[in-house]
N, C-alpha and C positions, 0 to 999 in steps of 0.2 A: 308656223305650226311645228316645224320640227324642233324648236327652243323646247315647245310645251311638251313636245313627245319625250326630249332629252331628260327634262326634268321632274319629268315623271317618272320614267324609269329610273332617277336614284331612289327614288322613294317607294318604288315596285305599285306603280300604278298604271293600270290599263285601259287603252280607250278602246272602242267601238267604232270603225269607220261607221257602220250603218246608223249609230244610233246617236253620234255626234252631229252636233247643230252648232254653228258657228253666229254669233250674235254683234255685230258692228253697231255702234254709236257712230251716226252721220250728221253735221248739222251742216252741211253745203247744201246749194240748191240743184244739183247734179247728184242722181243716183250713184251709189259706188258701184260699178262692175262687179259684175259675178266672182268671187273668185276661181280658180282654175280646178281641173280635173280631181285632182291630187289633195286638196283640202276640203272640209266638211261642207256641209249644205250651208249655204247664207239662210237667215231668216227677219226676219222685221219686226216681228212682235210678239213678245214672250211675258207668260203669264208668272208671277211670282208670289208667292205667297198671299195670293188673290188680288195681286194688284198687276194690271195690264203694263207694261213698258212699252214705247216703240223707239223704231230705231232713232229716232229726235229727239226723245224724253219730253214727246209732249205728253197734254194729259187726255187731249181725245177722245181714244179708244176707250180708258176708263172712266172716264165719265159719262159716256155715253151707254158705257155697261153698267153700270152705276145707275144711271136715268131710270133704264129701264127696268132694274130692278123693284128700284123702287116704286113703279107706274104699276109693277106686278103688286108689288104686297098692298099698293094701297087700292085698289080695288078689290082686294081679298076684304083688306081693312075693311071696307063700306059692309062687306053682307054681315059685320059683328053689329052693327049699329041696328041693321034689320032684326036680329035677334034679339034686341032690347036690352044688351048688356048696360050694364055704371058708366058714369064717367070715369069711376077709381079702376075698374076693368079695363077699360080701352086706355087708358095712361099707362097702364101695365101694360098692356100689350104693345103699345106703340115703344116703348123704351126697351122690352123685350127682343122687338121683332125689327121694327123699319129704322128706330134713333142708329142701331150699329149698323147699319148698313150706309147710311149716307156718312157716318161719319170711317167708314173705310180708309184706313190710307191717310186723313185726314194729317195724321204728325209727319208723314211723308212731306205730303203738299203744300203745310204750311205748319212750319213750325211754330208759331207764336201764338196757338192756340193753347187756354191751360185749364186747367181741373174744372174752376168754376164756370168758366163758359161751357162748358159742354154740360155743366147740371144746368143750367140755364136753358136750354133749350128742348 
């Protein structure tokens, strides 16, 4: 920690003990110890640019936030059907509303995914 402090201050930047978060990649099957007094808080799982990480880089957490997003919008989905909307309405809606949300992250996770597959679906 104190590399990070040193080199920051060449470049006149400041941290926050209180509001620094210290984020470990772990891939053993033993927890890493706490760090000590003197360094920022550990934490396990950080949200980024809406995509969940943990400290394993599995995908878990977001997919599981993922799931249930989606389990949200589609029973919203259902009461548009009650309404008597089109099919050319609800294809709008569904590519509006739920397509970007399951595909979240998607060129993260898997890169070999390309243009025309995702008009495909």
């Amino acid at each position: 920690m104190q590399k990070i402090e040193e080199e920051a201050n060449q470049v006149k930047l400041t941290f926050s003990q209180e509001k620094t978060l210290l984020f470990r990649v772990n891939f053993l099957k033993q927890p890493v110890p706490d760090p000590p007094c003197n360094e920022p808080k550990s934490i396990k799982l950080v949200k980024i640019l809406g995509v969940h990480l943990d400290s394993d880089l599995k995908w878990n957490t977001h997919v599981s936030y993922i799931v249930s997003k989606i389990a949200y919008l589609l029973t919203s989905f259902a009461y548009l059907r009650r309404f008597g909307l089109t099919i050319q309405i609800m294809v709008v809606c569904y590519k509006s509303y739920i397509r970007p949300n399951t595909e979240c992250a998607c060129p993260v996770r898997h890169s070999a995914r390309i243009i025309n597959q995702s008009d495909k679906t």
